[in-house]
C-alpha positions as CSV (number, residue, x, y, z in Angstrom):
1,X,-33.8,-156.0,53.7
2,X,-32.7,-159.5,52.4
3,X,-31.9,-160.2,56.4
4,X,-34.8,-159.2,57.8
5,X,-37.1,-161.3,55.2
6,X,-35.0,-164.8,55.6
7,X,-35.7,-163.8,59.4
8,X,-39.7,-163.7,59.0
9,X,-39.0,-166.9,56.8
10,X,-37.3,-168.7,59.3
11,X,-39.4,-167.9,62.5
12,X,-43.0,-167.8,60.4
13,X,-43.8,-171.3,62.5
14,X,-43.4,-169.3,65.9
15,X,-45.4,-166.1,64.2
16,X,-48.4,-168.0,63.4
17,X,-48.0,-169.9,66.8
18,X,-48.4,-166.4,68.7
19,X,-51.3,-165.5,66.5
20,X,-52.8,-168.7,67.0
21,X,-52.3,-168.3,71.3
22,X,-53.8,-164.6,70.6
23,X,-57.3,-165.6,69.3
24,X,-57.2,-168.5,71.3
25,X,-57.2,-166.6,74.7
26,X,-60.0,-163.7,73.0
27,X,-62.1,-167.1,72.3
28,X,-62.1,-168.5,75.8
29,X,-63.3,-164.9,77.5
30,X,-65.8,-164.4,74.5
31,X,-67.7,-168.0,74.5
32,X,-70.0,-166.6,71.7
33,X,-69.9,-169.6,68.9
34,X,-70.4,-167.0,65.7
35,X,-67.9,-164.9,66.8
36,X,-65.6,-168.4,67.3
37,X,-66.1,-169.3,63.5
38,X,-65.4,-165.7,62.0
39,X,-61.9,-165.7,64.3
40,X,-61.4,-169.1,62.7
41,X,-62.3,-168.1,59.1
42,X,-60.4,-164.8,59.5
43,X,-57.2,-166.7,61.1
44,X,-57.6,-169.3,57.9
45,X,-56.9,-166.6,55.3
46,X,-53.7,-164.6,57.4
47,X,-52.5,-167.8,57.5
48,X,-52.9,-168.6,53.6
49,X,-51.7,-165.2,52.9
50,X,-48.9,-165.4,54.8
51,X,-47.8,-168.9,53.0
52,X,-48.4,-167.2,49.8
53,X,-45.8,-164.2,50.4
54,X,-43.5,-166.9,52.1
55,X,-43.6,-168.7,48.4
56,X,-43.3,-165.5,46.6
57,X,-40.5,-164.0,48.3
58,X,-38.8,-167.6,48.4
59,X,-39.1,-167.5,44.6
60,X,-37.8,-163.9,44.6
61,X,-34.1,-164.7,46.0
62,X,-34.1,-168.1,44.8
63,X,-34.2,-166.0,40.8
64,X,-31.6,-163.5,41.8
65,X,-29.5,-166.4,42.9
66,X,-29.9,-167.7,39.5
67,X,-29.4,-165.3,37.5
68,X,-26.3,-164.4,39.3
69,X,-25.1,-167.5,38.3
70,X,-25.9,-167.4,34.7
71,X,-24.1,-163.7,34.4
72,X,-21.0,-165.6,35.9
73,X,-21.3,-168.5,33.8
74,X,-21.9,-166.3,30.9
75,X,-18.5,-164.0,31.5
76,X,-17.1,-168.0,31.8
77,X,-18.0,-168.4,28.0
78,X,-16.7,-165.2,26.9
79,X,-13.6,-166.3,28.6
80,X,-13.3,-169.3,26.4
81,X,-14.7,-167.9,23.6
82,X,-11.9,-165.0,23.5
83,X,-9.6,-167.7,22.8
84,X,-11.0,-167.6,19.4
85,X,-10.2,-164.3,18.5
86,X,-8.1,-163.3,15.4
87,X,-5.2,-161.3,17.3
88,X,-4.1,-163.6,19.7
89,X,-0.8,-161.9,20.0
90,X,-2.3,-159.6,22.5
91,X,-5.7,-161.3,23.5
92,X,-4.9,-164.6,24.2
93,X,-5.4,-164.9,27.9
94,X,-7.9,-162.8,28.8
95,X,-10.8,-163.1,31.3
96,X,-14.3,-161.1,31.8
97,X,-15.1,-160.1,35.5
98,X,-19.0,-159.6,35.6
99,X,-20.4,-157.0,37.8
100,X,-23.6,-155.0,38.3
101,X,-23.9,-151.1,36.7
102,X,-25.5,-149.3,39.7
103,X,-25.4,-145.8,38.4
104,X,-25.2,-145.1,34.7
105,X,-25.5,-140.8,33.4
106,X,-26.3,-140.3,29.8
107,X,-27.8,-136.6,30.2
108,X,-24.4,-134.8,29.9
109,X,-21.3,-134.4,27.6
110,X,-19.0,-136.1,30.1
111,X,-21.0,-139.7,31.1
112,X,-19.9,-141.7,33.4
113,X,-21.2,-145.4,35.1
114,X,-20.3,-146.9,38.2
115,X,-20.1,-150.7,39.1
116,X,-19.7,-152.6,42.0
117,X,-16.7,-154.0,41.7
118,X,-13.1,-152.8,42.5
119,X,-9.6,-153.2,43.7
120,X,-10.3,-156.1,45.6
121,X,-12.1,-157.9,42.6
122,X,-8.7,-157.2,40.6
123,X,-10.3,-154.1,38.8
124,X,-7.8,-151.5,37.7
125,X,-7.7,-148.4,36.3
126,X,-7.4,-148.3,32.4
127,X,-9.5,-151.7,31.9
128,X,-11.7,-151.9,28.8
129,X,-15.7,-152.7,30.2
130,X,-17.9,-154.3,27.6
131,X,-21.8,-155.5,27.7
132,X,-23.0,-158.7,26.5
133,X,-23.2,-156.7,22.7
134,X,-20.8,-154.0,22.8
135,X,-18.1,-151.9,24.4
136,X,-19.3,-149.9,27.0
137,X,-16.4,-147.5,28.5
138,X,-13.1,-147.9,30.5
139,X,-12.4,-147.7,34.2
140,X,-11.0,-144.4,35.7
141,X,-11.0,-145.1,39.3
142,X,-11.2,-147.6,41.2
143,X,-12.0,-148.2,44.9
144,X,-12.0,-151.3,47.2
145,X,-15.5,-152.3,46.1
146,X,-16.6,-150.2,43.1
147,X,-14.7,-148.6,40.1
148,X,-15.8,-145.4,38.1
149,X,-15.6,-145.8,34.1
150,X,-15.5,-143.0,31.4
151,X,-18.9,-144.0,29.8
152,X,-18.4,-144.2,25.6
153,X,-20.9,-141.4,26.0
154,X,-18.2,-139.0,26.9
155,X,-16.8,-136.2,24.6
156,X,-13.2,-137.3,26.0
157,X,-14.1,-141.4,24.7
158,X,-12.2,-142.4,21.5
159,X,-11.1,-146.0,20.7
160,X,-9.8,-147.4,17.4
161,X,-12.3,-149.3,15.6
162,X,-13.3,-150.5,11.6
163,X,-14.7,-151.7,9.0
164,X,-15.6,-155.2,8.9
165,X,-16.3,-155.8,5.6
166,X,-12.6,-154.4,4.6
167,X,-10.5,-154.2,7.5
168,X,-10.1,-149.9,7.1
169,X,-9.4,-148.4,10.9
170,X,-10.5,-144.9,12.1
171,X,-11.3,-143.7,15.0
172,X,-14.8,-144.3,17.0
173,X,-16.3,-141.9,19.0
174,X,-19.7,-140.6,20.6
175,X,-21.4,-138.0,18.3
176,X,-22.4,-136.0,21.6
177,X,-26.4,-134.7,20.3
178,X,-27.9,-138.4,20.0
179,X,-27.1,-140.9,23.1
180,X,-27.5,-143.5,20.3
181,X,-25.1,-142.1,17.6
182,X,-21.7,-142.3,17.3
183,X,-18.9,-140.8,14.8
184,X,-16.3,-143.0,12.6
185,X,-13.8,-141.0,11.8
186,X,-9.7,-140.8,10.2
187,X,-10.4,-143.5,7.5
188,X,-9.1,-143.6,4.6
189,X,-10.4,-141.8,1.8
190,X,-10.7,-144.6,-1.0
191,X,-12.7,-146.7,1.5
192,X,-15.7,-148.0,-0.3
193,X,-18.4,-147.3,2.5
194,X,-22.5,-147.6,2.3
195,X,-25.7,-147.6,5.0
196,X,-25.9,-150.6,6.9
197,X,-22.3,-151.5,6.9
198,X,-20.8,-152.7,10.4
199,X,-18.6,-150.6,12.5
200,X,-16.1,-153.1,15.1
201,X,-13.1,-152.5,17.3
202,X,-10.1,-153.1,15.5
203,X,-8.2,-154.8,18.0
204,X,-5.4,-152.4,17.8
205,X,-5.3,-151.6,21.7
206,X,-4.6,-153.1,24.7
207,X,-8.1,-152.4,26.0
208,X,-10.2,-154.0,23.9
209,X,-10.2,-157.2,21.2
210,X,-10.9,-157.2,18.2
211,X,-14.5,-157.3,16.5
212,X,-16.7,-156.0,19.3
213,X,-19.7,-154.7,17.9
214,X,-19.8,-151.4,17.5
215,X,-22.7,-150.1,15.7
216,X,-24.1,-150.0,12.4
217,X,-23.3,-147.0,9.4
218,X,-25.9,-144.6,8.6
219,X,-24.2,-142.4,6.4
220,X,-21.3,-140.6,5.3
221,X,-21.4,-136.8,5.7
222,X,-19.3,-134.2,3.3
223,X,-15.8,-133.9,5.7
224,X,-15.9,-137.9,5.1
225,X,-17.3,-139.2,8.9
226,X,-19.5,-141.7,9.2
227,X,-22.3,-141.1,11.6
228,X,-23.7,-144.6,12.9
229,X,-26.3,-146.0,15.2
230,X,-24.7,-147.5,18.5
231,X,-25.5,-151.3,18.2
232,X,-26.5,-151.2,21.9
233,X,-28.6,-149.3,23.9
234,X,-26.9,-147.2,26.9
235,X,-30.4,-146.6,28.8
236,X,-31.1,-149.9,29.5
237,X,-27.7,-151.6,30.3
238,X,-27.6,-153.4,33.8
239,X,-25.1,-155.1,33.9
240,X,-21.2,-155.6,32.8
241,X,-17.8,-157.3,32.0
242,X,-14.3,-155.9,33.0
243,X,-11.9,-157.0,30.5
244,X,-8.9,-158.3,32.5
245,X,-5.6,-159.3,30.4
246,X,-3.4,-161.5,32.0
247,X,-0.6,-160.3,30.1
248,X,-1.2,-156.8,30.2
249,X,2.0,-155.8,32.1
250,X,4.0,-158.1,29.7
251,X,2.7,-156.3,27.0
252,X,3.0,-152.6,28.6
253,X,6.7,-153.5,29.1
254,X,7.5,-154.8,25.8
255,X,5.4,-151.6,24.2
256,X,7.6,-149.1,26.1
257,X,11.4,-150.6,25.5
């Protein structure tokens, strides 16, 4: 589609030239001098109309190209920003490959997304994918151009997350009635918990780092989980970031001697 408009772009001179030769020749065999001016008139507003789309759909791509940019730039920051983060054991060289969430099911038990990036981007399977305000799944399978990722609104999704306010880990999960509640679970029992306080990832993985967002504590129920509002909202996400480690590998290999 993108083709065929930069075509009508490029060649409008030679379109409006033909239409210009077409009324020309219907003037000279019809000499009548009303008839000239209403060809003329009529031929004046195509032509506006047609440098008012040209405008508009010049403005189109020339936004898409932008904001393209500023979802690469942004992944840049979180880059360097990572640098910052508390455990830099495990995260200290890690990079966020932005990519666009073209399918995205939140309807069943067992959710999935699909992006378009893949093998050939360096996506692999097992990769932590995060929004710009939360974790948002891991990859599953990946192709040469797009990757499959188990959705956090999957009844097979569990990561290790916790407290901020006290650093006490349990285990995060989707609550599998509400698409925006989730279940905190395996804490300890003494932990001093009320409304409002905020869930994270504990860092305690290799897919994730620590103190992502996770969502926000309702309440505690009487078999001691917390049930919690997701701190983003799974309709509406567009796009994403693939969490790549660097030193993934050297890690794996150290974790299994």
């Amino acid at each position: 589609m993108q083709r065929i408009i930069k075509f009508l772009i490029k060649k409008q001179t030679t379109l409006i030239y033909l239409t210009l030769l077409i009324v020309s020749i219907s003037i000279n065999i019809n000499k009548d001098y009303n008839k000239r001016i209403s060809f003329f008139k009529k031929l004046e507003g195509v032509t506006s109309k047609i440098h008012i789309y040209k405008t508009e759909i010049t403005n189109y791509i020339h936004l898409k190209k932008v904001n393209e940019i500023l979802i690469n730039e942004n992944a840049k920051i979180k880059s360097i920003n990572n640098l910052n983060v508390k455990n830099k054991t495990l995260y200290n060289n890690i990079n966020y490959i932005p990519c666009d969430i073209i399918y995205n099911s939140t309807n069943y038990r067992q959710n999935y997304i699909i992006i378009n990036k893949g093998k050939e981007d360096g996506i692999e399977k097992g990769m932590g994918v995060v929004s710009s305000k939360s974790v948002i799944g891991i990859i599953t399978e990946t192709n040469k151009n797009y990757s499959k990722v188990m959705s956090i609104l999957n009844s097979d999704f569990k990561i290790s997350g916790k407290f901020k306010k006290n650093n006490y880990s349990g285990i995060i999960e989707w609550g599998q009635v509400n698409i925006n509640k989730g279940v905190f679970s395996d804490f300890p029992i003494h932990a001093k918990i009320t409304k409002g306080d905020t869930i994270v990832t504990s860092g305690y993985s290799l897919l994730f780092p620590a103190n992502i967002i996770i969502g926000t504590v309702d309440k505690v129920d009487k078999k001691n989980k917390i049930l919690f509002s997701f701190y983003e909202d799974y309709n509406r996400i567009k796009y994403a970031y693939v969490i790549k480690s660097n030193d993934m590998q050297e890690i794996k290999k150290m974790l299994n001697e």
